[in-house]
C-alpha positions, 0 to 999 in steps of 0.5 A, a space after each residue: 335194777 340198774 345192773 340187773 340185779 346183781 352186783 352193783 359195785 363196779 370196783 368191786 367187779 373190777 377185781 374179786 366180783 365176791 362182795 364183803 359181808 355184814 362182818 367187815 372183811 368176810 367174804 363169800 367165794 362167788 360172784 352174786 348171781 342175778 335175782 332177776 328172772 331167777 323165779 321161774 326156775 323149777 325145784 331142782 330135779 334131776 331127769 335122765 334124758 340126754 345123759 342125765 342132767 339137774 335141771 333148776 334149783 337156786 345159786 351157782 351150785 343148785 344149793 337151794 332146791 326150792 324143796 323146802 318153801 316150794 319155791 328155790 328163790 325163797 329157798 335161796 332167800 333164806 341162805 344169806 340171812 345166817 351165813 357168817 360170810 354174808 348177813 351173819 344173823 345167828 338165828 331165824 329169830 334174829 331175823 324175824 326180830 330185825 324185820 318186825 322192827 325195822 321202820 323201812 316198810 313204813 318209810 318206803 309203803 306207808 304200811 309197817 311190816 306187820 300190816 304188809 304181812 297180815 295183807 299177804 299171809 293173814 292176821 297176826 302172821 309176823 309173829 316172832 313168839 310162838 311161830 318163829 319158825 313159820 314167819 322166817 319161812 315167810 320172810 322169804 317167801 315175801 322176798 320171792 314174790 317181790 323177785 317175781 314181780 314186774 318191777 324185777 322182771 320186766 321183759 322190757 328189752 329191745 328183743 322183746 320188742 323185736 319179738 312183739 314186732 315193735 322194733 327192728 334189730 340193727 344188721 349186725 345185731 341180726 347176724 349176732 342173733 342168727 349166730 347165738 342160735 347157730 354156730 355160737 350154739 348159745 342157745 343150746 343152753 340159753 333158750 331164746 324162743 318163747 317157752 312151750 306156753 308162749 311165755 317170753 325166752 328166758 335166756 337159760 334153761 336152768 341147767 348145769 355146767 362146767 365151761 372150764 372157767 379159770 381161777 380168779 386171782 382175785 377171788 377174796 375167798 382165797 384169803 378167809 382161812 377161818 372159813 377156807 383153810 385150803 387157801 389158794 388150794 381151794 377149788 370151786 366143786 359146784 353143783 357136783 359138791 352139793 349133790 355129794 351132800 345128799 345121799 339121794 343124789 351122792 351117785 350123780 356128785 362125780 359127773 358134776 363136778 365142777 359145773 355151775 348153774 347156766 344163768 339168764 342172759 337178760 339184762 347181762 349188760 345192764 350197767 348204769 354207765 357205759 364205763 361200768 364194769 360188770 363181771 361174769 362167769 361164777 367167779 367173776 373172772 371175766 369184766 366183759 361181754 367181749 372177753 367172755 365170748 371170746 373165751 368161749 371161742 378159743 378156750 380149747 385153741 389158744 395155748 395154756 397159760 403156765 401160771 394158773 392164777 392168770 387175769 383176764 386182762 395178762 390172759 387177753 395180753 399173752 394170748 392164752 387161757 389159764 387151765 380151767 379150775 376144775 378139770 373134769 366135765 368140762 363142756 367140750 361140745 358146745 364151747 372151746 373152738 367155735 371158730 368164729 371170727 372177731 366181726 362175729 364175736 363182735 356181733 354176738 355181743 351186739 345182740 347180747 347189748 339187746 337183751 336189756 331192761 328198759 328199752 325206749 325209756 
Protein backbone atom coordinates (compact mmCIF):
# COMPACT_ATOMS: atom_id res chain seq x y z
CA UNK A 1 0.00 0.00 0.00
CA UNK A 2 2.86 2.35 0.31
CA UNK A 3 3.98 2.07 -2.97
CA UNK A 4 0.55 1.85 -4.41
CA UNK A 5 0.71 -1.53 -4.96
CA UNK A 6 3.54 -2.26 -6.79
CA UNK A 7 6.93 -2.84 -6.59
CA UNK A 8 7.78 -2.50 -3.38
CA UNK A 9 11.60 -2.75 -3.30
CA UNK A 10 13.57 0.48 -4.37
CA UNK A 11 17.07 -1.23 -5.23
CA UNK A 12 15.00 -3.34 -7.15
CA UNK A 13 13.33 -0.57 -9.21
CA UNK A 14 16.55 1.15 -9.19
CA UNK A 15 17.99 -1.11 -11.90
CA UNK A 16 15.70 -4.24 -13.66
CA UNK A 17 12.33 -3.31 -12.01
CA UNK A 18 11.65 -7.32 -12.93
CA UNK A 19 11.34 -9.16 -9.33
CA UNK A 20 12.81 -12.50 -8.57
CA UNK A 21 10.42 -15.51 -8.34
CA UNK A 22 9.71 -18.43 -5.84
CA UNK A 23 12.77 -20.24 -7.45
CA UNK A 24 16.06 -18.10 -6.45
CA UNK A 25 17.42 -16.36 -9.63
CA UNK A 26 14.38 -16.56 -11.94
CA UNK A 27 12.81 -13.64 -13.02
CA UNK A 28 9.73 -12.50 -15.09
CA UNK A 29 10.37 -9.83 -18.21
CA UNK A 30 8.25 -7.04 -16.79
CA UNK A 31 7.91 -4.55 -14.20
CA UNK A 32 4.66 -5.68 -11.95
CA UNK A 33 1.96 -3.53 -12.79
CA UNK A 34 -0.19 -2.04 -10.16
CA UNK A 35 -3.22 -3.94 -8.48
CA UNK A 36 -4.55 -0.96 -7.36
CA UNK A 37 -7.32 0.35 -9.15
CA UNK A 38 -6.81 -2.62 -11.77
CA UNK A 39 -10.77 -4.07 -11.10
CA UNK A 40 -12.58 -1.78 -12.69
CA UNK A 41 -11.03 -2.90 -15.91
CA UNK A 42 -13.49 -4.50 -18.36
CA UNK A 43 -13.19 -8.04 -20.29
CA UNK A 44 -11.05 -7.34 -22.89
CA UNK A 45 -12.85 -6.39 -25.83
CA UNK A 46 -12.17 -5.27 -28.83
CA UNK A 47 -14.27 -2.14 -30.60
CA UNK A 48 -13.65 -0.42 -33.80
CA UNK A 49 -14.39 2.95 -33.26
CA UNK A 50 -11.60 5.40 -33.57
CA UNK A 51 -9.56 2.84 -35.88
CA UNK A 52 -10.03 -0.21 -33.75
CA UNK A 53 -8.74 -0.43 -30.30
CA UNK A 54 -8.66 -3.37 -27.28
CA UNK A 55 -10.07 -2.02 -24.59
CA UNK A 56 -9.59 -3.89 -20.90
CA UNK A 57 -8.12 -7.02 -19.86
CA UNK A 58 -5.39 -7.53 -17.27
CA UNK A 59 -1.36 -7.27 -17.27
CA UNK A 60 1.12 -5.40 -19.57
CA UNK A 61 -0.22 -7.26 -22.72
CA UNK A 62 -3.99 -7.91 -21.82
CA UNK A 63 -3.12 -11.78 -21.18
CA UNK A 64 -5.56 -12.08 -18.83
CA UNK A 65 -9.03 -11.14 -20.36
CA UNK A 66 -11.43 -11.39 -17.47
CA UNK A 67 -13.41 -14.05 -20.08
CA UNK A 68 -12.74 -17.17 -17.87
CA UNK A 69 -13.93 -15.99 -14.05
CA UNK A 70 -15.55 -12.79 -15.41
CA UNK A 71 -13.27 -10.97 -13.76
CA UNK A 72 -9.63 -9.95 -15.81
CA UNK A 73 -8.10 -9.15 -11.81
CA UNK A 74 -8.98 -12.83 -10.99
CA UNK A 75 -8.12 -13.87 -14.36
CA UNK A 76 -4.59 -12.27 -13.66
CA UNK A 77 -4.82 -13.70 -9.93
CA UNK A 78 -4.50 -17.10 -11.31
CA UNK A 79 -1.40 -16.22 -13.95
CA UNK A 80 1.57 -15.92 -11.00
CA UNK A 81 0.45 -19.19 -8.98
CA UNK A 82 1.92 -21.60 -11.86
CA UNK A 83 4.43 -19.59 -13.68
CA UNK A 84 7.91 -21.12 -13.39
CA UNK A 85 9.04 -17.73 -13.39
CA UNK A 86 7.30 -16.27 -10.42
CA UNK A 87 5.29 -18.66 -7.91
CA UNK A 88 6.45 -21.84 -9.70
CA UNK A 89 3.40 -24.15 -7.97
CA UNK A 90 2.88 -27.18 -10.52
CA UNK A 91 -0.80 -27.64 -10.29
CA UNK A 92 -4.08 -25.76 -8.96
CA UNK A 93 -3.90 -28.59 -6.46
CA UNK A 94 -0.82 -27.36 -5.23
CA UNK A 95 -2.34 -24.27 -4.90
CA UNK A 96 -5.44 -25.15 -3.35
CA UNK A 97 -3.49 -27.33 -0.76
CA UNK A 98 -0.93 -24.46 0.26
CA UNK A 99 -3.89 -22.08 0.92
CA UNK A 100 -6.48 -24.88 2.97
CA UNK A 101 -3.36 -25.09 5.41
CA UNK A 102 -1.78 -22.04 5.81
CA UNK A 103 -2.53 -20.64 9.29
CA UNK A 104 -2.01 -16.69 7.81
CA UNK A 105 -5.81 -16.11 7.75
CA UNK A 106 -6.15 -17.33 11.33
CA UNK A 107 -3.26 -15.47 12.43
CA UNK A 108 -4.32 -12.13 10.55
CA UNK A 109 -8.73 -12.49 10.85
CA UNK A 110 -8.90 -14.96 13.65
CA UNK A 111 -10.98 -17.00 11.14
CA UNK A 112 -9.01 -19.97 8.93
CA UNK A 113 -9.39 -19.92 5.50
CA UNK A 114 -11.61 -22.67 5.50
CA UNK A 115 -14.50 -20.58 7.40
CA UNK A 116 -13.65 -17.23 5.30
CA UNK A 117 -14.43 -19.47 2.24
CA UNK A 118 -17.74 -20.93 3.55
CA UNK A 119 -18.71 -17.12 4.55
CA UNK A 120 -18.11 -16.02 1.16
CA UNK A 121 -18.83 -18.79 -1.44
CA UNK A 122 -21.08 -21.37 0.78
CA UNK A 123 -20.32 -24.36 2.94
CA UNK A 124 -17.71 -26.88 2.23
CA UNK A 125 -16.27 -24.28 -0.65
CA UNK A 126 -12.40 -24.68 -0.01
CA UNK A 127 -12.67 -28.07 -1.00
CA UNK A 128 -9.26 -29.66 -2.31
CA UNK A 129 -10.91 -33.43 -3.30
CA UNK A 130 -13.33 -33.52 -5.30
CA UNK A 131 -13.91 -29.67 -6.74
CA UNK A 132 -10.13 -28.91 -7.02
CA UNK A 133 -10.78 -27.01 -10.09
CA UNK A 134 -13.61 -24.64 -8.75
CA UNK A 135 -11.86 -23.74 -5.48
CA UNK A 136 -8.75 -22.46 -7.47
CA UNK A 137 -11.33 -20.37 -9.56
CA UNK A 138 -12.18 -19.39 -6.05
CA UNK A 139 -9.07 -18.46 -4.83
CA UNK A 140 -8.71 -15.93 -7.33
CA UNK A 141 -11.75 -14.69 -7.03
CA UNK A 142 -11.20 -13.79 -3.35
CA UNK A 143 -7.80 -12.08 -4.20
CA UNK A 144 -9.95 -9.93 -6.66
CA UNK A 145 -12.43 -8.94 -4.46
CA UNK A 146 -9.65 -7.87 -1.72
CA UNK A 147 -8.30 -5.95 -5.01
CA UNK A 148 -11.37 -4.27 -5.12
CA UNK A 149 -12.00 -3.09 -1.65
CA UNK A 150 -11.37 0.40 -0.06
CA UNK A 151 -8.43 -0.47 1.53
CA UNK A 152 -6.82 -1.28 -2.06
CA UNK A 153 -8.56 1.45 -3.80
CA UNK A 154 -9.35 4.36 -1.58
CA UNK A 155 -9.95 7.44 -3.93
CA UNK A 156 -8.09 9.22 -0.88
CA UNK A 157 -5.80 11.65 -2.92
CA UNK A 158 -5.26 15.14 -2.88
CA UNK A 159 -7.38 15.58 -6.27
CA UNK A 160 -9.99 13.69 -4.81
CA UNK A 161 -10.54 16.19 -2.48
CA UNK A 162 -9.73 18.91 -5.00
CA UNK A 163 -12.66 17.34 -6.79
CA UNK A 164 -15.11 17.12 -3.59
CA UNK A 165 -14.12 20.69 -2.89
CA UNK A 166 -12.26 20.27 0.35
CA UNK A 167 -8.92 21.16 -0.74
CA UNK A 168 -7.07 23.52 -3.17
CA UNK A 169 -4.44 22.48 -5.55
CA UNK A 170 -1.06 24.70 -5.28
CA UNK A 171 -0.75 27.15 -8.68
CA UNK A 172 1.76 25.32 -10.14
CA UNK A 173 -0.21 21.98 -9.58
CA UNK A 174 -3.05 23.94 -11.11
CA UNK A 175 -0.99 24.67 -14.45
CA UNK A 176 0.15 21.08 -14.32
CA UNK A 177 -3.60 19.86 -14.28
CA UNK A 178 -4.53 22.28 -17.18
CA UNK A 179 -1.56 21.19 -19.18
CA UNK A 180 -2.39 17.04 -18.47
CA UNK A 181 -5.74 17.71 -19.70
CA UNK A 182 -4.30 20.24 -22.42
CA UNK A 183 -1.21 20.54 -24.42
CA UNK A 184 0.37 17.35 -22.52
CA UNK A 185 -2.64 15.43 -23.79
CA UNK A 186 -2.14 12.98 -20.78
CA UNK A 187 -5.79 12.79 -20.71
CA UNK A 188 -6.31 11.51 -23.87
CA UNK A 189 -5.68 8.03 -22.62
CA UNK A 190 -5.46 8.75 -18.73
CA UNK A 191 -9.14 10.21 -17.98
CA UNK A 192 -9.38 12.57 -15.27
CA UNK A 193 -12.97 13.52 -15.29
CA UNK A 194 -15.65 11.35 -13.36
CA UNK A 195 -16.82 8.46 -15.30
CA UNK A 196 -20.14 8.57 -17.23
CA UNK A 197 -22.03 7.25 -13.76
CA UNK A 198 -20.33 9.99 -11.82
CA UNK A 199 -17.74 7.59 -10.48
CA UNK A 200 -14.09 8.94 -9.53
CA UNK A 201 -11.58 9.35 -12.86
CA UNK A 202 -9.63 6.51 -12.81
CA UNK A 203 -6.38 8.06 -14.67
CA UNK A 204 -6.45 5.27 -17.55
CA UNK A 205 -9.13 4.25 -19.89
CA UNK A 206 -7.73 0.52 -20.21
CA UNK A 207 -6.32 0.79 -23.70
CA UNK A 208 -3.23 0.02 -25.46
CA UNK A 209 -0.18 1.46 -26.44
CA UNK A 210 3.08 1.61 -27.81
CA UNK A 211 5.02 4.80 -26.49
CA UNK A 212 8.17 3.91 -28.05
CA UNK A 213 9.75 2.70 -24.81
CA UNK A 214 13.68 1.80 -24.93
CA UNK A 215 15.01 -1.43 -23.82
CA UNK A 216 16.17 -1.66 -20.15
CA UNK A 217 19.61 -2.98 -19.98
CA UNK A 218 18.97 -4.11 -17.13
CA UNK A 219 15.97 -6.16 -17.55
CA UNK A 220 16.81 -9.62 -15.83
CA UNK A 221 14.81 -11.49 -18.44
CA UNK A 222 17.75 -11.01 -20.43
CA UNK A 223 19.58 -13.35 -18.95
CA UNK A 224 17.13 -16.54 -18.46
CA UNK A 225 18.06 -18.36 -21.43
CA UNK A 226 16.18 -21.85 -19.92
CA UNK A 227 13.15 -19.66 -20.50
CA UNK A 228 14.33 -16.49 -23.05
CA UNK A 229 16.93 -18.41 -25.47
CA UNK A 230 16.87 -15.18 -27.48
CA UNK A 231 18.86 -13.56 -24.85
CA UNK A 232 19.37 -9.59 -25.48
CA UNK A 233 17.68 -10.37 -28.96
CA UNK A 234 14.45 -10.73 -27.01
CA UNK A 235 11.85 -8.02 -27.91
CA UNK A 236 8.80 -7.27 -25.53
CA UNK A 237 5.64 -7.73 -28.45
CA UNK A 238 2.87 -6.83 -25.95
CA UNK A 239 -0.36 -7.01 -26.56
CA UNK A 240 -0.10 -7.63 -30.32
CA UNK A 241 2.06 -11.13 -29.13
CA UNK A 242 -1.19 -12.04 -27.46
CA UNK A 243 -3.53 -11.59 -29.78
CA UNK A 244 -1.44 -13.70 -32.35
CA UNK A 245 -2.24 -16.51 -29.81
CA UNK A 246 -5.71 -16.36 -30.40
CA UNK A 247 -7.24 -17.26 -33.48
CA UNK A 248 -10.44 -14.91 -32.90
CA UNK A 249 -8.25 -11.93 -32.72
CA UNK A 250 -4.73 -13.11 -34.89
CA UNK A 251 -5.85 -10.19 -37.78
CA UNK A 252 -5.68 -7.57 -34.86
CA UNK A 253 -1.81 -9.22 -33.82
CA UNK A 254 -0.03 -7.09 -36.50
CA UNK A 255 -1.49 -3.50 -35.65
CA UNK A 256 -0.34 -4.34 -31.78
CA UNK A 257 2.77 -4.87 -31.71
CA UNK A 258 4.37 -3.54 -29.29
CA UNK A 259 1.81 -1.81 -27.21
CA UNK A 260 1.40 -2.21 -23.45
CA UNK A 261 -1.79 -1.63 -21.43
CA UNK A 262 -2.07 2.24 -20.27
CA UNK A 263 -1.90 1.97 -16.45
CA UNK A 264 -3.62 4.18 -13.82
CA UNK A 265 -1.66 7.07 -12.60
CA UNK A 266 -3.29 6.95 -8.98
CA UNK A 267 -0.73 6.67 -6.53
CA UNK A 268 2.03 6.73 -9.37
CA UNK A 269 4.38 8.44 -6.97
CA UNK A 270 3.16 6.67 -3.66
CA UNK A 271 6.83 6.01 -2.10
CA UNK A 272 7.28 5.59 1.41
CA UNK A 273 10.19 7.87 1.65
CA UNK A 274 11.13 10.58 -0.48
CA UNK A 275 14.36 9.12 -1.48
CA UNK A 276 12.44 5.91 -2.87
CA UNK A 277 13.02 4.99 -6.29
CA UNK A 278 9.82 4.02 -8.27
CA UNK A 279 10.33 2.76 -11.93
CA UNK A 280 8.02 3.12 -14.81
CA UNK A 281 6.86 2.34 -18.07
CA UNK A 282 6.38 -1.85 -18.81
CA UNK A 283 9.88 -2.46 -18.15
CA UNK A 284 10.69 -0.15 -15.72
CA UNK A 285 12.99 1.91 -17.66
CA UNK A 286 12.38 4.81 -16.29
CA UNK A 287 13.29 5.86 -11.97
CA UNK A 288 11.22 9.21 -12.30
CA UNK A 289 8.30 11.23 -12.81
CA UNK A 290 10.48 13.91 -14.33
CA UNK A 291 12.35 11.63 -16.41
CA UNK A 292 9.14 9.94 -17.73
CA UNK A 293 7.50 12.87 -18.86
CA UNK A 294 10.22 14.27 -20.19
CA UNK A 295 10.69 11.64 -22.33
CA UNK A 296 7.33 11.97 -23.31
CA UNK A 297 8.23 15.38 -24.29
CA UNK A 298 11.48 15.12 -26.65
CA UNK A 299 10.99 11.11 -27.57
CA UNK A 300 10.91 12.28 -31.44
CA UNK A 301 13.25 15.50 -30.89
CA UNK A 302 16.52 14.61 -29.24
CA UNK A 303 18.87 12.83 -31.59
CA UNK A 304 18.98 8.86 -31.04
CA UNK A 305 21.35 7.33 -28.83
CA UNK A 306 23.82 4.97 -30.98
CA UNK A 307 23.89 2.05 -28.30
CA UNK A 308 20.17 0.84 -28.08
CA UNK A 309 20.77 -0.76 -24.32
CA UNK A 310 21.20 2.90 -22.95
CA UNK A 311 19.81 3.91 -19.09
CA UNK A 312 17.93 6.27 -18.45
CA UNK A 313 20.38 8.20 -16.41
CA UNK A 314 23.71 7.86 -19.53
CA UNK A 315 20.18 8.75 -21.90
CA UNK A 316 19.38 11.85 -19.39
CA UNK A 317 23.51 12.64 -19.47
CA UNK A 318 24.02 12.56 -23.47
CA UNK A 319 21.05 14.16 -24.45
CA UNK A 320 19.36 11.70 -26.46
CA UNK A 321 16.63 8.54 -26.34
CA UNK A 322 17.62 5.13 -27.22
CA UNK A 323 15.34 3.78 -30.58
CA UNK A 324 12.49 2.33 -29.08
CA UNK A 325 12.27 -1.70 -28.42
CA UNK A 326 9.55 -2.12 -30.86
CA UNK A 327 9.54 -0.02 -33.83
CA UNK A 328 6.31 -0.27 -35.41
CA UNK A 329 3.06 1.43 -34.07
CA UNK A 330 4.47 3.37 -32.17
CA UNK A 331 2.38 6.57 -30.72
CA UNK A 332 3.49 9.37 -32.74
CA UNK A 333 -0.08 11.76 -32.19
CA UNK A 334 -0.27 12.22 -28.73
CA UNK A 335 3.59 11.84 -27.12
CA UNK A 336 7.47 12.69 -28.92
CA UNK A 337 7.24 16.62 -29.32
CA UNK A 338 5.15 18.20 -26.82
CA UNK A 339 7.14 21.26 -26.79
CA UNK A 340 6.77 22.23 -23.60
CA UNK A 341 9.23 23.87 -21.49
CA UNK A 342 11.19 22.16 -18.28
CA UNK A 343 8.78 24.93 -15.80
CA UNK A 344 6.02 22.98 -17.63
CA UNK A 345 7.13 19.28 -17.33
CA UNK A 346 7.91 20.45 -13.61
CA UNK A 347 4.37 21.24 -13.29
CA UNK A 348 2.88 18.13 -14.87
CA UNK A 349 4.97 16.19 -12.17
CA UNK A 350 3.40 18.44 -9.29
CA UNK A 351 0.26 17.33 -10.26
CA UNK A 352 1.13 14.09 -10.75
CA UNK A 353 2.44 14.43 -6.86
CA UNK A 354 -1.69 14.74 -6.34
CA UNK A 355 -2.62 11.88 -7.32
CA UNK A 356 -1.59 9.96 -4.09
CA UNK A 357 -3.48 7.88 -1.59
CA UNK A 358 -3.62 8.91 1.92
CA UNK A 359 -3.90 12.82 1.87
CA UNK A 360 -4.13 14.46 5.15
CA UNK A 361 -3.32 11.53 7.19
Amino acid sequence: AEVGWTGPDSTINTHGAVYEGAVTGRFGNRKPPSSGYATPSPILHFSRSGGGTFTGGNFWDGRATGEKLGNPAADQAQGPFLNPLEQNNDSPQAVCDKVSTSSFAQELTGYTYAMLFDQAFGAGSLDCTTAVDATYDRIALAIAAYEDSREVNRYSSKYDYFLARKAQLTAEERKGLALFNGRAKCSHCHTSVATPKGAAPLFTDYTYDNLGVPRNPENPFYTQLEFNPMGINWIDLGLGEFLASRIDYQRYAAANLGKQKVPTLRNVDKRPYPEFVKAYGHNGYFKSLKGIVHFYNTRDVKPRCPNLFTTEADALAQGCWPAPEVTVNVNTNELGDLRLSDAEENAIVAFLKTLSDGFGQ
